[in-house]
MARKEPA-573275 format. One record per residue: residue number from 1; x negated, y, z negated of N, C-alpha, C in turn; residue in one letter. Coordinates in Angstrom, 3 decimals. Example, Ala and Ser with C-alpha at 12.3 -4.5 7.8 and 13.67 -1.06 7.14 Angstrom:
2
SITE    k      n_xx      n_yy      n_zz     ca_xx     ca_yy     ca_zz      c_xx      c_yy      c_zz  r
SITE    1   -13.190    -5.690    -7.800   -12.300    -4.500    -7.800   -13.200    -3.300    -7.800  A
SITE    2   -12.850    -2.250    -7.080   -13.670    -1.060    -7.140   -12.900     0.030    -7.870  S
//
This chain:
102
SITE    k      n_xx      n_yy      n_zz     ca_xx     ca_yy     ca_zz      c_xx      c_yy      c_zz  r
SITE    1    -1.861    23.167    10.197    -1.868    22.762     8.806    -0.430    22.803     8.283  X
SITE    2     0.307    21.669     7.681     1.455    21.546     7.298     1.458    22.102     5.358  X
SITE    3     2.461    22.746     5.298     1.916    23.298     3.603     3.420    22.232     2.938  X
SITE    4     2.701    21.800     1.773     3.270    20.777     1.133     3.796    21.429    -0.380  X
SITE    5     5.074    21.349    -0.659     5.297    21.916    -2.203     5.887    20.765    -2.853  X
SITE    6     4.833    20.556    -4.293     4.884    19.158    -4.757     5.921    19.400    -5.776  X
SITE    7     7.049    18.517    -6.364     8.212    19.036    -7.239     7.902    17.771    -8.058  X
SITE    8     8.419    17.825    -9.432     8.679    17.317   -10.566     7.368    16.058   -11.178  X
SITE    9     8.241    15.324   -11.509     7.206    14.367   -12.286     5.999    15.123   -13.124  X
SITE   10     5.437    14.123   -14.147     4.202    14.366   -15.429     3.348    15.662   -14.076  X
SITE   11     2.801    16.531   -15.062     1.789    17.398   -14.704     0.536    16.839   -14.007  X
SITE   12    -0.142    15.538   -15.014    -0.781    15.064   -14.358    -0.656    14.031   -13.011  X
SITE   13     0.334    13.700   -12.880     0.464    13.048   -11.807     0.898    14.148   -10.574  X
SITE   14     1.312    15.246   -10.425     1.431    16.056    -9.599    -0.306    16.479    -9.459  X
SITE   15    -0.973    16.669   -10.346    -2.131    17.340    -9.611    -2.946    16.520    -8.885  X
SITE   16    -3.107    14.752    -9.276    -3.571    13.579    -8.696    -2.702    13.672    -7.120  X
SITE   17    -1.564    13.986    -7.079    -1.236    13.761    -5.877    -1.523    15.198    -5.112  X
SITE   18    -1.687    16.179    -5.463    -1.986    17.536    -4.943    -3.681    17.314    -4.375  X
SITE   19    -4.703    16.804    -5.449    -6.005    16.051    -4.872    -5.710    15.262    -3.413  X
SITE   20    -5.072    14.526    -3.636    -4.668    13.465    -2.440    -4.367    14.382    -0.930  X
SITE   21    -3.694    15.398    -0.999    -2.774    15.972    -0.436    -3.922    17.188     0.117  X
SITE   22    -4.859    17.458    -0.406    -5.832    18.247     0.097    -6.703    17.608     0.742  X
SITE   23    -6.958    16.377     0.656    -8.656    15.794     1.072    -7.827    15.516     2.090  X
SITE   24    -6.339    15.740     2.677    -5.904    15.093     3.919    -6.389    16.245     5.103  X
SITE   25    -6.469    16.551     6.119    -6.800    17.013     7.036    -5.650    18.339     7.449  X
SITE   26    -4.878    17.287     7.656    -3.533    18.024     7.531    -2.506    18.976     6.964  X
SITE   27    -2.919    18.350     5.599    -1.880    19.040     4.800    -2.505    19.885     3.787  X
SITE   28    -2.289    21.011     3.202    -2.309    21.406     2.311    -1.222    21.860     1.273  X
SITE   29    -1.618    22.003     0.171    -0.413    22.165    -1.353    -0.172    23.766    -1.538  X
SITE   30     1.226    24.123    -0.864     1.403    25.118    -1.071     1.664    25.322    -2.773  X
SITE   31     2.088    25.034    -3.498     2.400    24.804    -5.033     2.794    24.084    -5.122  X
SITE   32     2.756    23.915    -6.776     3.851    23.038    -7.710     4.712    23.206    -8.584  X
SITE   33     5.616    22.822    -8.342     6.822    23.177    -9.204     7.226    22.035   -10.252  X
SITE   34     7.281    22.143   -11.636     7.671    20.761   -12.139     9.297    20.726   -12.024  X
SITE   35    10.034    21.615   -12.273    11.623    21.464   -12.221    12.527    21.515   -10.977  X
SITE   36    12.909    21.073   -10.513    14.143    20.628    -9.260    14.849    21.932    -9.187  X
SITE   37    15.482    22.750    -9.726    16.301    23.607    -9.303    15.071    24.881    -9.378  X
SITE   38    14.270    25.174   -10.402    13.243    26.006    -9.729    12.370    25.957    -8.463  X
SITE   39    12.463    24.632    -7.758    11.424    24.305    -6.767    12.592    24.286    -5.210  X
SITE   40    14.311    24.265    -5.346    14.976    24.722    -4.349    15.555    25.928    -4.307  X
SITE   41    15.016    26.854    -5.766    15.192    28.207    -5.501    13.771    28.646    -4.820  X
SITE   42    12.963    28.642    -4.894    11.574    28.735    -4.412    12.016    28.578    -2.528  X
SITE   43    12.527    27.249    -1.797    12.396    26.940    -0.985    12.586    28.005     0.018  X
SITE   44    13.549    29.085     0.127    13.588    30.251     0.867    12.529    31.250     0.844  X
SITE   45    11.708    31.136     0.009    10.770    31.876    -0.044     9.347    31.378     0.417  X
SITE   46     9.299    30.226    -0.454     7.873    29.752     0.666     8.323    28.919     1.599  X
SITE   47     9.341    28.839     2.177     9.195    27.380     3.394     8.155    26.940     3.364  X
SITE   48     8.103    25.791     2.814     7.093    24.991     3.064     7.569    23.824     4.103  X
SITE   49     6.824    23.389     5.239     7.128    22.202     6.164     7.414    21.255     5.113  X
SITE   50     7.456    19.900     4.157     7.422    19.626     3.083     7.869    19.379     1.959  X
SITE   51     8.718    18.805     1.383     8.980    19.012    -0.089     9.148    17.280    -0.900  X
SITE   52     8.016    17.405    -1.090     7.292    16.034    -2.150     8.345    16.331    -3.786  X
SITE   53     9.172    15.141    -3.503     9.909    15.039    -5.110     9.691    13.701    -5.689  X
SITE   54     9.319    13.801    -6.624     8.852    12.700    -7.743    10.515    12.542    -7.858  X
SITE   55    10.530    10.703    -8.314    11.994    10.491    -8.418    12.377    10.528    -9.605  X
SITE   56    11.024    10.516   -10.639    11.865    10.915   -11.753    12.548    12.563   -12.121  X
SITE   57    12.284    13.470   -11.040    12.851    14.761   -11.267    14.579    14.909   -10.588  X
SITE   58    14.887    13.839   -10.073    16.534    13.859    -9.675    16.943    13.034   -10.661  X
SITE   59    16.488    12.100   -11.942    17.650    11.483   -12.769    18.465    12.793   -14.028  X
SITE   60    17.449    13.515   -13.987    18.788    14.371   -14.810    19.414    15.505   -14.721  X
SITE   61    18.919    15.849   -13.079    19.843    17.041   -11.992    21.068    16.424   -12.273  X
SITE   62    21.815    17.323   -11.917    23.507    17.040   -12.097    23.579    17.235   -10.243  X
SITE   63    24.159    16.143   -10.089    24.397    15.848    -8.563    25.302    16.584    -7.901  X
SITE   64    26.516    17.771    -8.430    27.304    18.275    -7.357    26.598    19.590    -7.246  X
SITE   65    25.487    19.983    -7.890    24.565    21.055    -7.667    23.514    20.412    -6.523  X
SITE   66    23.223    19.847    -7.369    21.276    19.432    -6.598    21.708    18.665    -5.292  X
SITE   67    22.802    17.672    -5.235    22.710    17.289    -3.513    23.220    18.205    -2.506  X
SITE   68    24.061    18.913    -2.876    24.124    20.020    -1.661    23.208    20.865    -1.473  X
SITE   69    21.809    21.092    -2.746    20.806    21.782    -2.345    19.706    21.469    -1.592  X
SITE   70    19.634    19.792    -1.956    19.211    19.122    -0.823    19.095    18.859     0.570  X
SITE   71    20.696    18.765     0.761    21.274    19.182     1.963    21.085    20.470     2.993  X
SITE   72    20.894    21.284     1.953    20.431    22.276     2.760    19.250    22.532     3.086  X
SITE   73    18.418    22.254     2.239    16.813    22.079     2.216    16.459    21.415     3.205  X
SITE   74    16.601    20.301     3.734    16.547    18.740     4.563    16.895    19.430     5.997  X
SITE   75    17.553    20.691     6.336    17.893    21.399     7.378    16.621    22.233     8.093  X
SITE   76    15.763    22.554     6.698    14.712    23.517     6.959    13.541    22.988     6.649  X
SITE   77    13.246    21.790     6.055    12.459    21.301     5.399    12.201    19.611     5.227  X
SITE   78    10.927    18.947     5.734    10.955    17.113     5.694    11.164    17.312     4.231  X
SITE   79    11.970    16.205     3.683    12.075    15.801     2.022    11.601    14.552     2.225  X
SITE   80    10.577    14.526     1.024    10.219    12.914     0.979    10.763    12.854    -0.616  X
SITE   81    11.164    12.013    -1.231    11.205    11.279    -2.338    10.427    10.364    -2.665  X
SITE   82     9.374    10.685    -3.865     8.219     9.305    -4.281     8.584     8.609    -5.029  X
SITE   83     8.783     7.198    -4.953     9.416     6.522    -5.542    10.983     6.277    -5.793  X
SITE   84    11.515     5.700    -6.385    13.140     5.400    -6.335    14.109     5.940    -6.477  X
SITE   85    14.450     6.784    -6.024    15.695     7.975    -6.295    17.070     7.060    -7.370  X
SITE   86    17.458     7.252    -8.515    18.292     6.857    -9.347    19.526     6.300    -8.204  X
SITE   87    20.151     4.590    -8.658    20.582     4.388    -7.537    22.244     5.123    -7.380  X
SITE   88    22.512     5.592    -8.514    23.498     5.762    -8.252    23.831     7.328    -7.155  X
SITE   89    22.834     8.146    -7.135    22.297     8.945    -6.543    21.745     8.514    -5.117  X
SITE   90    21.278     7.649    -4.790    20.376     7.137    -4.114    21.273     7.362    -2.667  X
SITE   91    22.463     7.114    -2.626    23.174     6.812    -1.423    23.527     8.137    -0.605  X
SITE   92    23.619     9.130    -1.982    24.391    10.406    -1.594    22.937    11.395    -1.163  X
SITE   93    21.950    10.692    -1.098    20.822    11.640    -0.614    20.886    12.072     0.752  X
SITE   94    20.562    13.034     1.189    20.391    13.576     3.031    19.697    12.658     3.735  X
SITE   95    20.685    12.034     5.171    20.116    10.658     5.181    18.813    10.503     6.329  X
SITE   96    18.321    11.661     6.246    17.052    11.944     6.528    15.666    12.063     5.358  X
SITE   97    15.938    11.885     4.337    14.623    11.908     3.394    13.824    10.886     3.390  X
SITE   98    13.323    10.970     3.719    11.971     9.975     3.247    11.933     9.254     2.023  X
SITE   99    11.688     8.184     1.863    11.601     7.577     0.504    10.199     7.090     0.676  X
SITE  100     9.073     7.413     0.071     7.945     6.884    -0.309     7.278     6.191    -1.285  X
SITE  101     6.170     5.261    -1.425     6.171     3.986    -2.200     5.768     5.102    -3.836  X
SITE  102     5.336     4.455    -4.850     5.281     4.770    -6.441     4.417     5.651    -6.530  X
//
């Protein structure tokens, strides 16, 4: 069982995708975090295989924090990004993340 920690975006759309994320076989939702820097302070503590980020939770991280936390995360952890990571951001992401559809 792979444990999944779902980050940012509306409340309700994290728990619709946390539903999703359980009826899978595979995976289960270790938590949810709505804020980006609370959910890569978290990451040392729960490793989760995992880390589901809504793209609207990287447009108003400040990027010389949050991409090197990324970076490090992406070492210990699959990152997927749902939906469009802000483009100006977009390039400087770990060029292993996942980008997944809306």
């Amino acid at each position: 069982m792979h444990r999944a920690l779902l980050m940012g975006g509306p409340a309700l759309v994290r728990e619709a995708r946390a539903r999703v994320i359980q009826d899978a076989a595979l995976l289960t939702v270790q938590a949810q975090i709505p804020a980006l820097p609370d959910a890569l302070a978290q990451l040392p503590y729960l490793k989760p295989d995992v880390l589901l980020i809504d793209d609207l939770a990287l447009a108003p991280s400040p990027p010389a924090t949050t991409l090197p936390s990324l970076r490090r995360a992406a070492d210990h952890t699959a990152l997927v990004v749902i939906g469009d990571p802000p483009a100006e951001k977009g390039g400087s992401l770990p060029s292993d993340v996942t980008q997944g559809p809306d």
